[in-house]
C-alpha positions as CSV (number, residue, x, y, z in Angstrom):
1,X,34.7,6.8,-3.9
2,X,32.5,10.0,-2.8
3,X,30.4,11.8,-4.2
4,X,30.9,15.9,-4.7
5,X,29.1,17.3,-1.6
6,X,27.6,20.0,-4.5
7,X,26.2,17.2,-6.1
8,X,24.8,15.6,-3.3
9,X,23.3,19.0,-2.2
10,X,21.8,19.7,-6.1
11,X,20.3,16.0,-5.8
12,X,18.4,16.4,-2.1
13,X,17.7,19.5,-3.3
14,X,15.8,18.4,-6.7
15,X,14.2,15.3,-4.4
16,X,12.7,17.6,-2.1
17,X,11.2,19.8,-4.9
18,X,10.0,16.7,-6.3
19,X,8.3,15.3,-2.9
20,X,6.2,18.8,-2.4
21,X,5.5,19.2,-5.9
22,X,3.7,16.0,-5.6
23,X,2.4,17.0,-2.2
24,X,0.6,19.8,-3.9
25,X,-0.3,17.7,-6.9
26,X,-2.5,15.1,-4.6
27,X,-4.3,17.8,-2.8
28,X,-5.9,19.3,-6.1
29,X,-6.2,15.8,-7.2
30,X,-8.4,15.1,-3.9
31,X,-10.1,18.0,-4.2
32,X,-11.1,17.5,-7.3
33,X,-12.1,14.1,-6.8
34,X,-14.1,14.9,-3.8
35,X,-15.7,17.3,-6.0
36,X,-16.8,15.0,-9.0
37,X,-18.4,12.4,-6.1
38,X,-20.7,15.2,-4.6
39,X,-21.6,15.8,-8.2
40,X,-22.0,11.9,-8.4
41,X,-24.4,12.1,-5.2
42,X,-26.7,14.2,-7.0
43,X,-27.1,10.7,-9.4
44,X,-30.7,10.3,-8.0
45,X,-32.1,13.7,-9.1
46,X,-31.3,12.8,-12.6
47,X,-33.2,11.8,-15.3
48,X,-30.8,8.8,-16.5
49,X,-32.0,7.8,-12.7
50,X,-35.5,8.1,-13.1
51,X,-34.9,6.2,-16.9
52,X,-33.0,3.2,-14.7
53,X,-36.2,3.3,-11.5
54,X,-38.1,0.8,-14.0
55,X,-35.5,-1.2,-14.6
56,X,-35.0,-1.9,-11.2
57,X,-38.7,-2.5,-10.6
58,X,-38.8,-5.3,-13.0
59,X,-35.6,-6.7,-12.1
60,X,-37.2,-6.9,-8.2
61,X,-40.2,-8.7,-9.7
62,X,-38.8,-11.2,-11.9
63,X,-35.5,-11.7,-10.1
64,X,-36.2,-10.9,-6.7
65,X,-33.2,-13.0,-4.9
66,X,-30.9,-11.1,-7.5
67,X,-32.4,-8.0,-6.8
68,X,-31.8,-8.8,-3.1
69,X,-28.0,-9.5,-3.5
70,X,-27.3,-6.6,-6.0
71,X,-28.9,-4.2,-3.4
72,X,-27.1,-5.8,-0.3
73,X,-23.9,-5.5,-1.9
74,X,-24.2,-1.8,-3.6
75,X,-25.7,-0.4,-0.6
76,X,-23.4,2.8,0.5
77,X,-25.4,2.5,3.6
78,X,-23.8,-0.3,5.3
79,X,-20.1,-1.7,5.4
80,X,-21.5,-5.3,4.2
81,X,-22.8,-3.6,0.9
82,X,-20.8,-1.1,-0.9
83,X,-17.6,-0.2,1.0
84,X,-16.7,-4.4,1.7
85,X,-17.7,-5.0,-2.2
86,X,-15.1,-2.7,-3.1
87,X,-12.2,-3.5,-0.7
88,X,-13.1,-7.4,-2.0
89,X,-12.5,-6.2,-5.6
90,X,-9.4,-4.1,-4.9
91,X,-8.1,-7.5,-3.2
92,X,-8.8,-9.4,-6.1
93,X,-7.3,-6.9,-8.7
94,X,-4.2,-6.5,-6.5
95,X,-4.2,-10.4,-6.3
96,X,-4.6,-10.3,-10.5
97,X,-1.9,-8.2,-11.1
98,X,0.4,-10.0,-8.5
99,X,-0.1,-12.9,-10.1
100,X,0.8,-11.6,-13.8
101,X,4.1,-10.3,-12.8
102,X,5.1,-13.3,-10.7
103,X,4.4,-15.4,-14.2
104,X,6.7,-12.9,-15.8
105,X,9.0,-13.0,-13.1
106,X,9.6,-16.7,-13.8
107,X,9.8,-16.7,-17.5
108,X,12.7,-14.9,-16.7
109,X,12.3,-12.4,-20.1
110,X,11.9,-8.8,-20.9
111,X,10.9,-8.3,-16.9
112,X,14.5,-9.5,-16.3
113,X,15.9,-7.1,-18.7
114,X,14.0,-4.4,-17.3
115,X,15.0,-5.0,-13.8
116,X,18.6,-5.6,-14.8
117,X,18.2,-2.0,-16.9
118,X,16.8,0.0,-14.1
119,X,19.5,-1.5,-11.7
120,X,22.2,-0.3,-13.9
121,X,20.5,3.5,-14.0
122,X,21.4,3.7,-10.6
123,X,25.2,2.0,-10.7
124,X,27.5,5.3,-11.0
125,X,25.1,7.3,-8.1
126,X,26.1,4.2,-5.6
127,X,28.7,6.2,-3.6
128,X,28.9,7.9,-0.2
129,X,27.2,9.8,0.9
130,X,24.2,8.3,-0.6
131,X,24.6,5.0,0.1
132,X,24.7,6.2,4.0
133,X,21.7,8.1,3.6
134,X,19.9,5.2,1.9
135,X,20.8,2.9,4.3
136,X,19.3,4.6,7.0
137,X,16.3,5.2,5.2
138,X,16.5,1.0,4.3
139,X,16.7,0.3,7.9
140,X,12.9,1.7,8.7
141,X,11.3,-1.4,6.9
142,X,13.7,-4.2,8.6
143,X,12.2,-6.7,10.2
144,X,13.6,-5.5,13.8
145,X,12.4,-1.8,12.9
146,X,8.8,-3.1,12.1
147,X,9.1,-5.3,15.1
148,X,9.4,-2.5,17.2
149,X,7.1,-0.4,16.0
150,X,4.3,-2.9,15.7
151,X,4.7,-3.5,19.4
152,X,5.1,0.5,20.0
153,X,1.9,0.8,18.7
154,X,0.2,-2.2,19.9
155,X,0.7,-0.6,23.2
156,X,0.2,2.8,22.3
157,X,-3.4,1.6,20.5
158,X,-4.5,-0.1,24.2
159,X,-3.5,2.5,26.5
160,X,-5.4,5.1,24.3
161,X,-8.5,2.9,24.3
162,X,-8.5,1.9,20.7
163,X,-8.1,-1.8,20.8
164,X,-10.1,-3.0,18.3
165,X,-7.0,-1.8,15.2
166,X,-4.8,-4.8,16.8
167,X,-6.0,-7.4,16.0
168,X,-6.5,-6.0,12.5
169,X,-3.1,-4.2,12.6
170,X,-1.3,-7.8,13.1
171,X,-3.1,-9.8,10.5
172,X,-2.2,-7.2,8.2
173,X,1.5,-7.5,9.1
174,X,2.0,-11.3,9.6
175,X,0.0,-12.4,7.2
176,X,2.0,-9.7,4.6
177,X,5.1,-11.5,6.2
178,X,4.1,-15.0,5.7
179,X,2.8,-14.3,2.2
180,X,6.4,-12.7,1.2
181,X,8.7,-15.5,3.0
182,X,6.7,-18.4,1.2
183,X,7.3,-16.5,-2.3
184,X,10.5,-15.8,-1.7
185,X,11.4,-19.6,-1.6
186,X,8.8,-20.9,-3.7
187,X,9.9,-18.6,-6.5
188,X,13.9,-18.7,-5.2
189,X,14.7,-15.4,-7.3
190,X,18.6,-14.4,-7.5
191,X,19.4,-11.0,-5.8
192,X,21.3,-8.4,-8.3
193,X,24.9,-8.0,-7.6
194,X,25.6,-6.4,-3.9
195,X,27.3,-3.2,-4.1
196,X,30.6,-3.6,-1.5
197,X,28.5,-1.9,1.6
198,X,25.2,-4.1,1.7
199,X,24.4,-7.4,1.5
200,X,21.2,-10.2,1.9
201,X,21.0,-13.9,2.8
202,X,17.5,-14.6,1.7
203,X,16.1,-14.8,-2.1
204,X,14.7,-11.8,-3.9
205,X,11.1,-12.1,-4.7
206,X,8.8,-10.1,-3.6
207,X,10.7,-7.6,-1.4
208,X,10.0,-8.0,2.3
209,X,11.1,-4.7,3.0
210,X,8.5,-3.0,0.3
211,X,5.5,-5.6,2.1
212,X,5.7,-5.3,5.0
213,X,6.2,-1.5,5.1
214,X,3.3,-1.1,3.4
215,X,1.2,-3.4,5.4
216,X,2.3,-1.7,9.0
217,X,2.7,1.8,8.4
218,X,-0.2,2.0,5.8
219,X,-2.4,0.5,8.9
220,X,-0.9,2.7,11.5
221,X,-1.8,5.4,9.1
222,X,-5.0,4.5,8.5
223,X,-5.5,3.9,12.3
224,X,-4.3,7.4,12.9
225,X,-6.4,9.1,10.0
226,X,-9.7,6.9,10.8
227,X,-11.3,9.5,13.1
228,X,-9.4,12.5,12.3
229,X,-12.1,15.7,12.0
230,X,-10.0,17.4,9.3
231,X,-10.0,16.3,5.4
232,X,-6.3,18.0,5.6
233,X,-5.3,16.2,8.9
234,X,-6.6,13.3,7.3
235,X,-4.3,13.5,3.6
236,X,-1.2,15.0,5.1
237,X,-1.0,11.4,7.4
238,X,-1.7,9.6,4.2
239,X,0.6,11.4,2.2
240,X,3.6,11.2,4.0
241,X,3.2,7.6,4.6
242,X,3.3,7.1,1.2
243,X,6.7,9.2,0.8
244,X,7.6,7.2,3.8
245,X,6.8,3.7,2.1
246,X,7.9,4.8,-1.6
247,X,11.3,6.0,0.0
248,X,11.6,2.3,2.0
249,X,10.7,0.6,-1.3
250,X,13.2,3.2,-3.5
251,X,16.1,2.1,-1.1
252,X,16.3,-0.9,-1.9
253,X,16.5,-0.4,-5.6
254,X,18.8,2.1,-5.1
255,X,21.9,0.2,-2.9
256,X,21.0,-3.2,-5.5
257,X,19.3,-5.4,-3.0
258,X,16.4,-5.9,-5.0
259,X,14.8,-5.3,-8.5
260,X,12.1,-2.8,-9.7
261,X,10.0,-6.3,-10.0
262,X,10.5,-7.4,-6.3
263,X,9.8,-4.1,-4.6
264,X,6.3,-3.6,-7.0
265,X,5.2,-7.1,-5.9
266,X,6.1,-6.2,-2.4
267,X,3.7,-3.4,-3.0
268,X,1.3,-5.5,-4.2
269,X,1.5,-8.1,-1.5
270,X,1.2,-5.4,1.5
271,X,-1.5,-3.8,-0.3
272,X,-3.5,-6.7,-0.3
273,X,-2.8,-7.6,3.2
274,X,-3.8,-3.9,4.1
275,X,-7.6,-3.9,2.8
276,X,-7.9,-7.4,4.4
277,X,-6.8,-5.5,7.4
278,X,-9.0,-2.5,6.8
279,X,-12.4,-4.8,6.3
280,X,-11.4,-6.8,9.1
281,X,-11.2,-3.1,11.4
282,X,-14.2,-1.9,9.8
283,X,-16.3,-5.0,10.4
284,X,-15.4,-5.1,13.6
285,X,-16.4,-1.3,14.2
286,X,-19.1,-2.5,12.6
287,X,-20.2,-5.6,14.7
288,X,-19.4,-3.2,18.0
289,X,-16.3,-4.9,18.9
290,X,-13.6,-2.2,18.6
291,X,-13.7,-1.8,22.3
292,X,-12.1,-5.5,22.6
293,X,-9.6,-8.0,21.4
């Protein structure tokens, strides 16, 4: 069966008004959240900073190794204090929540109803030309896809003089793919029901797809956007990865080859993956070894 080209049309349409809507919705959102942390960096010319100077005085005198480690680690200043404390707690809260919904996943209850729910939403849109079109877009996070374009950009990273994202840029994508592979036989999830033009072998949970997408092109994106000049250069890479991700992770929801479930924790899984890779690129910028392997 085929859907009405009109209807097709009216649905790209609506998606396209939805993608630059957003687009313009997480530019003000930037904006203003760039604007609340210069108002943030004025902390320091406060009074509620002055009231907290005392505090820290007589935590450096009575604690001093505490006072040491507090300071080390909070310190905006250097990559070892602030910045690596907070990729090491977004790892860990990613690594939470991961954790949570693979519990749920197992028990097998109201997740299960949920994903079967959603999955139905989609059952009377799964018709050509869509199908086609999602397909396609399903095909940019395969494993012979990612393949290529991690090798593309290995190369592309060396002859440009930038070799210190590799190694960084690989951990991030094997070690997203070995992370996925050994849930996905561990927890040995059943697919939903293939529609009649798609099908997988392996079991559901997480979705390799969704992990690995995020964990290669969110690198390559943040490779790209590291030393951009431009704070629009900068979102517009970061934005459209994200459309490109969502879209990968959305397929496969869409032509049944995965739940809701398995594409979030395929989120979740690349995620973490990608700020072990981003603390292992910035400690090596760091450490002065970006100009080897």
């Amino acid at each position: 069966m085929t859907l009405p080209m009109s209807q097709v049309a009216l649905l790209l349409a609506g998606a396209a008004i939805l993608v630059w809507s957003l687009h313009a919705l997480a530019w003000r959102l930037l904006h203003g959240l760039i604007a609340t942390a210069e108002r943030l960096s004025t902390l320091q010319e406060t009074r509620a900073w002055v009231r907290v100077r005392p505090l820290q005085a007589w935590l450096r005198l009575r604690h001093p190794r505490l006072h040491a480690v507090l300071a080390a680690r909070l310190s905006p200043k250097s990559f070892n204090g602030l910045p690596l404390t907070l990729l090491v707690l977004g790892a860990l809260y990613i690594a939470a929540l991961l954790g949570g919904l693979t519990g749920e996943v197992i028990e097998a209850g109201s997740v299960l109803r949920f994903d079967q729910a959603v999955n139905a939403v989609f059952g009377p849109w799964r018709e050509r030309p869509l199908v086609q079109v999602f397909i396609w877009i399903t095909s940019l996070g395969a494993g012979p896809a990612l393949t290529i374009v991690g090798i593309t950009a290995t190369c592309f990273l060396w002859a440009y003089r930038r070799p210190g994202f590799i190694l960084p840029l690989w951990v991030a994508f094997l070690g997203a793919q070995a992370t996925t592979w050994s849930g996905k036989y561990f927890i040995a999830r059943h697919r939903p029901a293939f529609i009649q033009a798609v099908s997988e072998a392996s079991p559901s949970f997480p979705s390799g797809h969704a992990t690995a997408s995020m964990a290669l092109y969110g690198f390559l994106a943040y490779a790209l956007a590291r030393d951009l000049a431009g704070r629009r250069e900068r979102f517009e890479v970061a934005f459209w990865t994200t459309a490109l991700i969502a879209a990968i992770g959305f397929s496969r929801i869409f032509l049944s080859l995965h739940y809701t479930t398995d594409v979030l924790a395929g989120f979740m899984v690349g995620v973490f993956w990608l700020l072990a890779g981003f603390a292992l690129s910035e400690w090596r910028r760091r450490d002065g070894r970006a100009t080897s392997l």
